[in-house]
FIKE-203925 format. One record per residue: residue number from 1; residue in three letters; x, y, z of N, C-alpha, C, O in turn. Coordinates in Angstrom, 3 decimals, padded with zeros to 6 digits, m for minus. Example, Ala and Ser with C-alpha at 12.3 -4.5 7.8 and 13.67 -1.06 7.14 Angstrom:
% FIKE-203925
<r nudren="1" balum="ALA" n_xx="013.190" n_yy="m005.690" n_zz="007.800" ca_xx="012.300" ca_yy="m004.500" ca_zz="007.800" c_xx="013.200" c_yy="m003.300" c_zz="007.800" o_xx="014.236" o_yy="m003.319" o_zz="008.465"/>
<r nudren="2" balum="SER" n_xx="012.850" n_yy="m002.250" n_zz="007.080" ca_xx="013.670" ca_yy="m001.060" ca_zz="007.140" c_xx="012.900" c_yy="000.030" c_zz="007.870" o_xx="013.409" o_yy="001.138" o_zz="008.039"/>
***
This chain:
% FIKE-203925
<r nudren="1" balum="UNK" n_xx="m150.806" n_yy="m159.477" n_zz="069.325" ca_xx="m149.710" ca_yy="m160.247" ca_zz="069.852" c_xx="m148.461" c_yy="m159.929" c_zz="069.041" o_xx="m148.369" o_yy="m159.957" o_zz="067.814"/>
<r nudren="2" balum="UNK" n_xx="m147.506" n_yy="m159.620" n_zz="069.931" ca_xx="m146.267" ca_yy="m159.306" ca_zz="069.517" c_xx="m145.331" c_yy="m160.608" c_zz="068.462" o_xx="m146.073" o_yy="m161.480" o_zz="068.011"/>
<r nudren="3" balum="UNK" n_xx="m144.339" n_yy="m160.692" n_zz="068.219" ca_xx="m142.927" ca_yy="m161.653" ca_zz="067.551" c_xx="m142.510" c_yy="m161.877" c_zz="068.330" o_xx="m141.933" o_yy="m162.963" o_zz="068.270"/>
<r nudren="4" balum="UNK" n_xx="m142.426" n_yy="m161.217" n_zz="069.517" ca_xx="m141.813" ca_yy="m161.657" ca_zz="070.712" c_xx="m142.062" c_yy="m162.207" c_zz="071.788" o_xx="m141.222" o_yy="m162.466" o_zz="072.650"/>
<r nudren="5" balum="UNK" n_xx="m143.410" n_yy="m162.473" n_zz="071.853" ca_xx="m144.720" ca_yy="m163.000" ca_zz="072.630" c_xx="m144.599" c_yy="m164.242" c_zz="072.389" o_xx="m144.761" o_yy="m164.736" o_zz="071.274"/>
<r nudren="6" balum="UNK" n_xx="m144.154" n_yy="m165.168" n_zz="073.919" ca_xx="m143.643" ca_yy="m166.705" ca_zz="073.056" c_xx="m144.766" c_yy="m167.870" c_zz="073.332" o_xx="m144.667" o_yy="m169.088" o_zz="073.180"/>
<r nudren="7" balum="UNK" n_xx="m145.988" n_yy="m166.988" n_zz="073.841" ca_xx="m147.309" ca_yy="m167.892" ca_zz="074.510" c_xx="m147.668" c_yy="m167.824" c_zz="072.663" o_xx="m147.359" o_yy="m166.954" o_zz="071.849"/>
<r nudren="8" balum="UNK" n_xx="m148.620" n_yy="m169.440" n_zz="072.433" ca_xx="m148.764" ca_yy="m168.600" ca_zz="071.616" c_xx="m150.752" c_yy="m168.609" c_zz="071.518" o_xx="m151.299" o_yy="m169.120" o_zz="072.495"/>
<r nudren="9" balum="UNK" n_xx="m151.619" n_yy="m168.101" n_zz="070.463" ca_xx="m152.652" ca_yy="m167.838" ca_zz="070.866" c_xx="m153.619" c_yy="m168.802" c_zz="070.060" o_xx="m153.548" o_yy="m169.083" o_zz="068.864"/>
<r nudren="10" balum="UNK" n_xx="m154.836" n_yy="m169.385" n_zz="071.299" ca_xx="m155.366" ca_yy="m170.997" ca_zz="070.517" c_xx="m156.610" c_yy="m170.234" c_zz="070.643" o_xx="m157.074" o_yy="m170.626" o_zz="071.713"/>
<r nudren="11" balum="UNK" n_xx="m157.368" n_yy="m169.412" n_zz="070.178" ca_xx="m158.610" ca_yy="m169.160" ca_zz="069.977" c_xx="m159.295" c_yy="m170.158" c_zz="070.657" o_xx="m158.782" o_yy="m171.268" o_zz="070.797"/>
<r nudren="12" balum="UNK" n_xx="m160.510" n_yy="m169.862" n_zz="071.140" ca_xx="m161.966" ca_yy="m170.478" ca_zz="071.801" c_xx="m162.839" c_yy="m169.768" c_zz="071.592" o_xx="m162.547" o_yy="m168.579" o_zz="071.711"/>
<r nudren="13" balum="UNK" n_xx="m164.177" n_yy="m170.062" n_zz="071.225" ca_xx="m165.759" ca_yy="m169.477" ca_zz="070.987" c_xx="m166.348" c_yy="m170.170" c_zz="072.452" o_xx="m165.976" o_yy="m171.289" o_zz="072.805"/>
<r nudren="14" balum="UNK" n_xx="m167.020" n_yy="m169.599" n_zz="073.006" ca_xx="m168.165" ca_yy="m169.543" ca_zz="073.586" c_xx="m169.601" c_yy="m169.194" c_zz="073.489" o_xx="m169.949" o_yy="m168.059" o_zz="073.814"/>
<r nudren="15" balum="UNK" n_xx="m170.422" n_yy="m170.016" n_zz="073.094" ca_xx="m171.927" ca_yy="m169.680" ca_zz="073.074" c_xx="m172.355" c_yy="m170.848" c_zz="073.432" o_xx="m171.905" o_yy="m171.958" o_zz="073.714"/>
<r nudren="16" balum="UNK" n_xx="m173.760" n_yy="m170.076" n_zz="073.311" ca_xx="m174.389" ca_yy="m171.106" ca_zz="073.725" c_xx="m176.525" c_yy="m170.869" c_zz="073.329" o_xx="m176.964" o_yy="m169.951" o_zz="072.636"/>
<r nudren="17" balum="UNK" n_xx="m177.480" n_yy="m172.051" n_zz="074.058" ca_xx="m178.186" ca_yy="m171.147" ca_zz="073.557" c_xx="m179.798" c_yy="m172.511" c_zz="074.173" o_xx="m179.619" o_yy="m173.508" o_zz="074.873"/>
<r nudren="18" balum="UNK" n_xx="m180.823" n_yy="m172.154" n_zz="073.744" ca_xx="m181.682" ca_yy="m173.271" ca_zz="074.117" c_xx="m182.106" c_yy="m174.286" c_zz="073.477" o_xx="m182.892" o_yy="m174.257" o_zz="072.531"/>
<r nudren="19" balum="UNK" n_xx="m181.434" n_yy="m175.555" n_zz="074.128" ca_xx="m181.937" ca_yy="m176.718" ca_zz="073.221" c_xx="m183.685" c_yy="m177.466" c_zz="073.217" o_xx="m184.574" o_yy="m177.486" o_zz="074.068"/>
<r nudren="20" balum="UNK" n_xx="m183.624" n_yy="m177.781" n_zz="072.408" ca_xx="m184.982" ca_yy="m178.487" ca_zz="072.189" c_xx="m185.519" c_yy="m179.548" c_zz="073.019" o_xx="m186.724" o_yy="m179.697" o_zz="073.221"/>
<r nudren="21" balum="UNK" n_xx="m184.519" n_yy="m180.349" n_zz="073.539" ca_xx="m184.348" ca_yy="m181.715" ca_zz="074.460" c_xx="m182.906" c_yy="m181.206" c_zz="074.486" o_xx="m182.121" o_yy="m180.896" o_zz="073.589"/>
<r nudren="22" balum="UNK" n_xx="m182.795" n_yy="m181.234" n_zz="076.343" ca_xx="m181.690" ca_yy="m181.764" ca_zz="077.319" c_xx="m180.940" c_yy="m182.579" c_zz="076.611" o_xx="m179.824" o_yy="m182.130" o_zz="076.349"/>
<r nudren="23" balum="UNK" n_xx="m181.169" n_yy="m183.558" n_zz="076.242" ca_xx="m180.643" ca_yy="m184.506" ca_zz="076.137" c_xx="m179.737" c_yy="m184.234" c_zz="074.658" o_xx="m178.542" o_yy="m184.524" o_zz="074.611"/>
<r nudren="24" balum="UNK" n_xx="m180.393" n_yy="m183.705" n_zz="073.599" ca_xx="m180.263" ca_yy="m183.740" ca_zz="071.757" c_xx="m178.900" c_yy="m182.399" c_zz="072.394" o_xx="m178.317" o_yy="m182.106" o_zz="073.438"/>
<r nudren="25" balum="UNK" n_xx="m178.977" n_yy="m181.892" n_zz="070.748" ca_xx="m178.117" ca_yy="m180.886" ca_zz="070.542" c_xx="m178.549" c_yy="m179.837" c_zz="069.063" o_xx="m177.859" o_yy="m179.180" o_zz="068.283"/>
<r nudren="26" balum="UNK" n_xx="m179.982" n_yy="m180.084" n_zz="069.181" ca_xx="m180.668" ca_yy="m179.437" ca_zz="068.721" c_xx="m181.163" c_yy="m177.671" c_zz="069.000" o_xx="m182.090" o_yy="m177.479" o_zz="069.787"/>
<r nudren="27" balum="UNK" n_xx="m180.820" n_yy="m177.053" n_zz="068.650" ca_xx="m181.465" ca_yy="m175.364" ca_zz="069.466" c_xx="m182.285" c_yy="m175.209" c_zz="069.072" o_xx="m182.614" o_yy="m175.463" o_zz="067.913"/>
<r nudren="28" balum="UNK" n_xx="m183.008" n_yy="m174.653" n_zz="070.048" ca_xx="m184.705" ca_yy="m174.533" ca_zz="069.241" c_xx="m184.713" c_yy="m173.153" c_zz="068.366" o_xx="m185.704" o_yy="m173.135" o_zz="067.637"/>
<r nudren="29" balum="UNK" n_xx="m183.994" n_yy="m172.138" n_zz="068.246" ca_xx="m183.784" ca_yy="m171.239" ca_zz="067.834" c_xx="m182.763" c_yy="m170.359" c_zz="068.061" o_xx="m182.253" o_yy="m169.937" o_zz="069.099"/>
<r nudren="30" balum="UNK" n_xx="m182.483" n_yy="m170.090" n_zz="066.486" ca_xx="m180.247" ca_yy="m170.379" ca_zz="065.922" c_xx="m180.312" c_yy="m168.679" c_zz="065.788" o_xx="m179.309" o_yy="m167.965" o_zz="065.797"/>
<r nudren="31" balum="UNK" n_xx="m181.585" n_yy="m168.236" n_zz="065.674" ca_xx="m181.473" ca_yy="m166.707" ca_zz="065.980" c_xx="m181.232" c_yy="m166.317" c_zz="067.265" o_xx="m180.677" o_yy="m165.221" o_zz="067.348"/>
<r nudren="32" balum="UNK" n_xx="m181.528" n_yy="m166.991" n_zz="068.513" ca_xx="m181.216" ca_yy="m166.340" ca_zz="069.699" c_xx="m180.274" c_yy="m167.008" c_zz="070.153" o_xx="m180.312" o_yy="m167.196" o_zz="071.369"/>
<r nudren="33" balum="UNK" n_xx="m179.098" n_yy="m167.610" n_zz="069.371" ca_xx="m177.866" ca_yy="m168.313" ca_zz="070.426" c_xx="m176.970" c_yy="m166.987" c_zz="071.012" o_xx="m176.745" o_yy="m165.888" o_zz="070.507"/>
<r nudren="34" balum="UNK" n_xx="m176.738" n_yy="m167.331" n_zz="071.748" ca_xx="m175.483" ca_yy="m166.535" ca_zz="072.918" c_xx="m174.335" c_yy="m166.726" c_zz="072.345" o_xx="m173.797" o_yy="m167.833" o_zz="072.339"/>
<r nudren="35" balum="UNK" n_xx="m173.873" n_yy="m165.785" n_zz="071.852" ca_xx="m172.427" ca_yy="m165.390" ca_zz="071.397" c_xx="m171.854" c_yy="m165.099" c_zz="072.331" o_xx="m171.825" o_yy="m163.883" o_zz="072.142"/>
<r nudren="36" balum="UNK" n_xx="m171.063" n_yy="m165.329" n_zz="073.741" ca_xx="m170.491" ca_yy="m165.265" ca_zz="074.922" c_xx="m169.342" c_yy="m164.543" c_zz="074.225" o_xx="m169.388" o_yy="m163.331" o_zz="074.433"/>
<r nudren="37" balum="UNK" n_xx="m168.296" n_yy="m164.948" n_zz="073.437" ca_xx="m167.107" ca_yy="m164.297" ca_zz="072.924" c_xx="m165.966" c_yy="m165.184" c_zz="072.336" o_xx="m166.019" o_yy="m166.406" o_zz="072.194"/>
<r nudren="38" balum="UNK" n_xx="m165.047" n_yy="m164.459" n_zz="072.056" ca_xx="m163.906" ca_yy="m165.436" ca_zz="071.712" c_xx="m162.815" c_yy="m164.874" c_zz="072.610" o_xx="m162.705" o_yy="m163.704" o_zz="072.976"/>
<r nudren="39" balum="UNK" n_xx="m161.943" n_yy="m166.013" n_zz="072.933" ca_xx="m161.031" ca_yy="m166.219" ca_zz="074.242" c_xx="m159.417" c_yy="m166.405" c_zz="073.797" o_xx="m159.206" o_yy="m167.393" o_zz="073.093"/>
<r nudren="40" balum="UNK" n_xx="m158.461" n_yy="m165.714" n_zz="074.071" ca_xx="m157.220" ca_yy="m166.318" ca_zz="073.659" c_xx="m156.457" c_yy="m167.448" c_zz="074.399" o_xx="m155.237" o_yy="m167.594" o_zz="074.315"/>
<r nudren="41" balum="UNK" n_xx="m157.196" n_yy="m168.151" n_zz="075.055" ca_xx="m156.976" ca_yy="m169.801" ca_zz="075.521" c_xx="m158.106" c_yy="m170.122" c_zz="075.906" o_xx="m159.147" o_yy="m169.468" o_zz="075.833"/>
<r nudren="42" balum="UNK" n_xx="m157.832" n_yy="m171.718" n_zz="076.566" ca_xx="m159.421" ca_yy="m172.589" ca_zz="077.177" c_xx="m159.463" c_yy="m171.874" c_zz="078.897" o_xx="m160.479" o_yy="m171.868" o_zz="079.592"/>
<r nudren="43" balum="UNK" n_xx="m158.451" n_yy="m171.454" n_zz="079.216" ca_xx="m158.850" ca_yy="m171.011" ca_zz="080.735" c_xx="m159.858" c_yy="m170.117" c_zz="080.962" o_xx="m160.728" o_yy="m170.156" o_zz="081.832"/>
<r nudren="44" balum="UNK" n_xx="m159.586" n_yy="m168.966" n_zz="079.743" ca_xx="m160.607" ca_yy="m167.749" ca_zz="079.500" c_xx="m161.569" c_yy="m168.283" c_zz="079.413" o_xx="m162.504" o_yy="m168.099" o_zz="080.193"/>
<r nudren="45" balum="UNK" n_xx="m161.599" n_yy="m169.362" n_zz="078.102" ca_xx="m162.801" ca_yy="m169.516" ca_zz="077.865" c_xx="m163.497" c_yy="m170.120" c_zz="078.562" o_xx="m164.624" o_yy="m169.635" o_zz="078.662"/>
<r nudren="46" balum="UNK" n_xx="m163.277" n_yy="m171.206" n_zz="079.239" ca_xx="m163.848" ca_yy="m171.726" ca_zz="080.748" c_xx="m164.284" c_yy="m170.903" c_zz="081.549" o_xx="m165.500" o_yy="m170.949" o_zz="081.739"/>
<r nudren="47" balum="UNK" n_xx="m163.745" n_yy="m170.205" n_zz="082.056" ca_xx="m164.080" ca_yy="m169.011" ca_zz="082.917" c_xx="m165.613" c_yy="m168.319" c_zz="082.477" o_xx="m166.643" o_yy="m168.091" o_zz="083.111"/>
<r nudren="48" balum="UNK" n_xx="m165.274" n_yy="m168.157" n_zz="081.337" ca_xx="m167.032" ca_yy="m167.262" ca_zz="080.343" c_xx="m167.774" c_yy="m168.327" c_zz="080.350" o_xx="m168.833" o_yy="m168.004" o_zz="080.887"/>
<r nudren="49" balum="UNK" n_xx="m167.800" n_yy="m169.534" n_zz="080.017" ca_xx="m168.474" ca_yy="m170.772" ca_zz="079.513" c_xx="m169.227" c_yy="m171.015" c_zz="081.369" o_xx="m170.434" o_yy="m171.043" o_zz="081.611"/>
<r nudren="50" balum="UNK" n_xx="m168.202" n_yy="m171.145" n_zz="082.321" ca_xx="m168.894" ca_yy="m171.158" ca_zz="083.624" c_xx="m169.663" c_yy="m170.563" c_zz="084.157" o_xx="m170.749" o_yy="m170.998" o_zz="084.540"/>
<r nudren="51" balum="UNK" n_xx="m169.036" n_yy="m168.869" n_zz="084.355" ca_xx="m169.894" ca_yy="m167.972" ca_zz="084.392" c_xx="m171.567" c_yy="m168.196" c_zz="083.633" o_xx="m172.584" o_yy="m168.198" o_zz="084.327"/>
<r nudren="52" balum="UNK" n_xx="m171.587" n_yy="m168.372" n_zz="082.134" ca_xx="m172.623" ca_yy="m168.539" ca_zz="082.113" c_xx="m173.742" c_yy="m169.432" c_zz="081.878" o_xx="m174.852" o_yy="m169.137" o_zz="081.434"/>
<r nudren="53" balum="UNK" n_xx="m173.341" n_yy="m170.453" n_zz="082.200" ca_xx="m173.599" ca_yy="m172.166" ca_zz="082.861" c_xx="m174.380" c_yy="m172.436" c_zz="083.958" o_xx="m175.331" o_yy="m173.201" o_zz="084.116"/>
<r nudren="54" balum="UNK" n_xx="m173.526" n_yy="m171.292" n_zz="085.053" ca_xx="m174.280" ca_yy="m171.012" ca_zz="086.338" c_xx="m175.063" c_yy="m170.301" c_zz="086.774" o_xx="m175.560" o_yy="m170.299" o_zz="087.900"/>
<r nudren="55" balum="UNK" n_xx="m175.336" n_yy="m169.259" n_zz="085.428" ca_xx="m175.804" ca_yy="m168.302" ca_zz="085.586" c_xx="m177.780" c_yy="m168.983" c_zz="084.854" o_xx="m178.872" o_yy="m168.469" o_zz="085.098"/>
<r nudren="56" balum="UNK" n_xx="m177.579" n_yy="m169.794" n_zz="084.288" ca_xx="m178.866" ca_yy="m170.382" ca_zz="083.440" c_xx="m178.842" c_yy="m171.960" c_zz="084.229" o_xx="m179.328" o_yy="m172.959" o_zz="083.699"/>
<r nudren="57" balum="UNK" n_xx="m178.159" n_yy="m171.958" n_zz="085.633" ca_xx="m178.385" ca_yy="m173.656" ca_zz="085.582" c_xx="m180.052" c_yy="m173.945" c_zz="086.339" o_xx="m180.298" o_yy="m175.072" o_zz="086.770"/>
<r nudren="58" balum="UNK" n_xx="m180.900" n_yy="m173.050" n_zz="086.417" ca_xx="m182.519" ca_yy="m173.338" ca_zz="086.651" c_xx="m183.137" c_yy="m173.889" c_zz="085.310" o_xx="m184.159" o_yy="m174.567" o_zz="085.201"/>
<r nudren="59" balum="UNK" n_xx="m182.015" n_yy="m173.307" n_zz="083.982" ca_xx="m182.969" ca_yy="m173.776" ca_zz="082.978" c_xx="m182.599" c_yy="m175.222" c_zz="082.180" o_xx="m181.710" o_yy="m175.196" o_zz="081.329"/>
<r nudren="60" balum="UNK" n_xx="m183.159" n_yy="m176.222" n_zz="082.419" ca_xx="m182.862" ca_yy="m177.346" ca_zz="081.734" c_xx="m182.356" c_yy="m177.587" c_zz="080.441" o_xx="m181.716" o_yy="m178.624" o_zz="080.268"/>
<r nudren="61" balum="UNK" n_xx="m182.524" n_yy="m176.843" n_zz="079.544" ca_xx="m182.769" ca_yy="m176.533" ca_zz="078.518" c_xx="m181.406" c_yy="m175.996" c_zz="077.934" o_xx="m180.799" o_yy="m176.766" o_zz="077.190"/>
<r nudren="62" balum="UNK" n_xx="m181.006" n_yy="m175.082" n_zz="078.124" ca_xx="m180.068" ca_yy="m173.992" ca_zz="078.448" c_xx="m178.855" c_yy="m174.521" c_zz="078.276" o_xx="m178.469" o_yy="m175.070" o_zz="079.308"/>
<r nudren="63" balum="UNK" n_xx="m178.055" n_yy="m174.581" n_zz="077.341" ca_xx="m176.280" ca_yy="m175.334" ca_zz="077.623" c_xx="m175.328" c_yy="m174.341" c_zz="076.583" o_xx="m175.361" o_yy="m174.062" o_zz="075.385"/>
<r nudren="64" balum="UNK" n_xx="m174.612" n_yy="m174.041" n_zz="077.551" ca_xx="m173.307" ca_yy="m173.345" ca_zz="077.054" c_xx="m172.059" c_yy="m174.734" c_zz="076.220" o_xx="m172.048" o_yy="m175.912" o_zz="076.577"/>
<r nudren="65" balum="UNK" n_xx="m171.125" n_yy="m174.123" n_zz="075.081" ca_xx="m170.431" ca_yy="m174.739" ca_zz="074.725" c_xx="m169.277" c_yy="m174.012" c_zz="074.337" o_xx="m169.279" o_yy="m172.849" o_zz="073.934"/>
<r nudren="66" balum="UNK" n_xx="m167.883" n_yy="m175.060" n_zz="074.533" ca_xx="m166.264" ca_yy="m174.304" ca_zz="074.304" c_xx="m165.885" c_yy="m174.628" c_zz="073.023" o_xx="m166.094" o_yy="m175.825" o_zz="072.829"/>
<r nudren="67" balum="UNK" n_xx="m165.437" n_yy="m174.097" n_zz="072.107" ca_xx="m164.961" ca_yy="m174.203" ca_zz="070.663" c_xx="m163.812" c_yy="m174.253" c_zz="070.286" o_xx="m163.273" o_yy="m173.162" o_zz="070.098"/>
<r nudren="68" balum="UNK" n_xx="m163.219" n_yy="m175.166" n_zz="070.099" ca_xx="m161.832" ca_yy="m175.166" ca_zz="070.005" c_xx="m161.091" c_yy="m174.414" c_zz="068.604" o_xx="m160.405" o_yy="m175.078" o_zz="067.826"/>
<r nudren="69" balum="UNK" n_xx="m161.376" n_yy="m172.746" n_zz="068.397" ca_xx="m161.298" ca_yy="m172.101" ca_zz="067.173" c_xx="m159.669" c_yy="m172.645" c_zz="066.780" o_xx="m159.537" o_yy="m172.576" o_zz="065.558"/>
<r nudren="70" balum="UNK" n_xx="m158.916" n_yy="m172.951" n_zz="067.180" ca_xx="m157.343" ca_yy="m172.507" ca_zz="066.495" c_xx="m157.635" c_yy="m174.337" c_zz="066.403" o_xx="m156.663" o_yy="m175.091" o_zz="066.353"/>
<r nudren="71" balum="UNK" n_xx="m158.831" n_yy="m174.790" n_zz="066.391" ca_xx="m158.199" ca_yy="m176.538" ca_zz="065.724" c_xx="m158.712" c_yy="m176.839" c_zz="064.182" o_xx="m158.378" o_yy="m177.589" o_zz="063.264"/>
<r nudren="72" balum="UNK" n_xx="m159.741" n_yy="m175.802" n_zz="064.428" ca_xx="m160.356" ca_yy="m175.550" ca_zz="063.072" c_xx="m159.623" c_yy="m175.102" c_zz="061.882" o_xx="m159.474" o_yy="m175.597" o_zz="060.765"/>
<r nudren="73" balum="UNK" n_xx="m159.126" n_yy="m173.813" n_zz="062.546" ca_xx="m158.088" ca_yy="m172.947" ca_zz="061.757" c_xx="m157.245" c_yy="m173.675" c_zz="061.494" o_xx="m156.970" o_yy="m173.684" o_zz="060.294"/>
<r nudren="74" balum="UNK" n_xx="m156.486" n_yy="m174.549" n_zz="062.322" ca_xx="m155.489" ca_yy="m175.340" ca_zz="061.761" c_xx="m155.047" c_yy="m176.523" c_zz="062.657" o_xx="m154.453" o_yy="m176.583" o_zz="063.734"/>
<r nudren="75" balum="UNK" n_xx="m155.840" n_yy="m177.937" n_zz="061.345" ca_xx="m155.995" ca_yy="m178.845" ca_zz="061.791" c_xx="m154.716" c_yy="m179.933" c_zz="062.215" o_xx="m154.611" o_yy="m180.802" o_zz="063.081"/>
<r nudren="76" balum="UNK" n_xx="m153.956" n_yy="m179.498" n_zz="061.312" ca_xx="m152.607" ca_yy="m180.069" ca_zz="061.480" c_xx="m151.905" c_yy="m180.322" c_zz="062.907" o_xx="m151.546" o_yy="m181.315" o_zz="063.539"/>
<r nudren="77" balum="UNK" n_xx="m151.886" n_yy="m178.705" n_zz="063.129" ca_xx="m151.669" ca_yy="m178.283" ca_zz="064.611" c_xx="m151.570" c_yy="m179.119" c_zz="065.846" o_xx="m152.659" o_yy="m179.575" o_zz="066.195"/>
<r nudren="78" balum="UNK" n_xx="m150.658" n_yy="m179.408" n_zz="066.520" ca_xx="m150.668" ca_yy="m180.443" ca_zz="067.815" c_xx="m151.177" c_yy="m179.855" c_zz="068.961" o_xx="m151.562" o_yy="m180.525" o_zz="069.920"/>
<r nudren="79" balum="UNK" n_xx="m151.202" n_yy="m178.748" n_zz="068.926" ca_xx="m152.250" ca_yy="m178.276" ca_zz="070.230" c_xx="m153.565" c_yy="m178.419" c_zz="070.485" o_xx="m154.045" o_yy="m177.967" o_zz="071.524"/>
***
């Protein structure tokens, strides 16, 4: 991204992976989570997070999640 580029860029993670119980937020295993990617806004990342949501929605189990990276990075931040 340019100095002159006046959007500016809020990072998002996408993964995801299989939980133990539907319900918890437990993974049953942290070696096979889905690293989907990182997104330079939530639209992108929505977009990946859907895609593959719908793509696993037979498996109960199964839940994708959006990461709000640039709140982490900086908490201050009003975005």
């Amino acid at each position: 991204m340019s100095e002159t580029d006046t959007s500016k860029q809020l990072l998002h993670l996408v993964f995801g992976g299989e939980l133990e119980s539907p319900e918890g937020l437990t993974f049953r295993d942290l070696d096979d989570l889905d690293i989907v990617g990182i997104y330079p806004n939530y639209a992108k990342a929505y977009e990946a997070w859907k895609a593959k949501a719908q793509a696993t929605v037979d498996n109960a189990h199964m839940r994708y999640f959006i990461v709000h990276m640039h709140r982490l990075l900086d908490p201050d931040a009003t975005a």
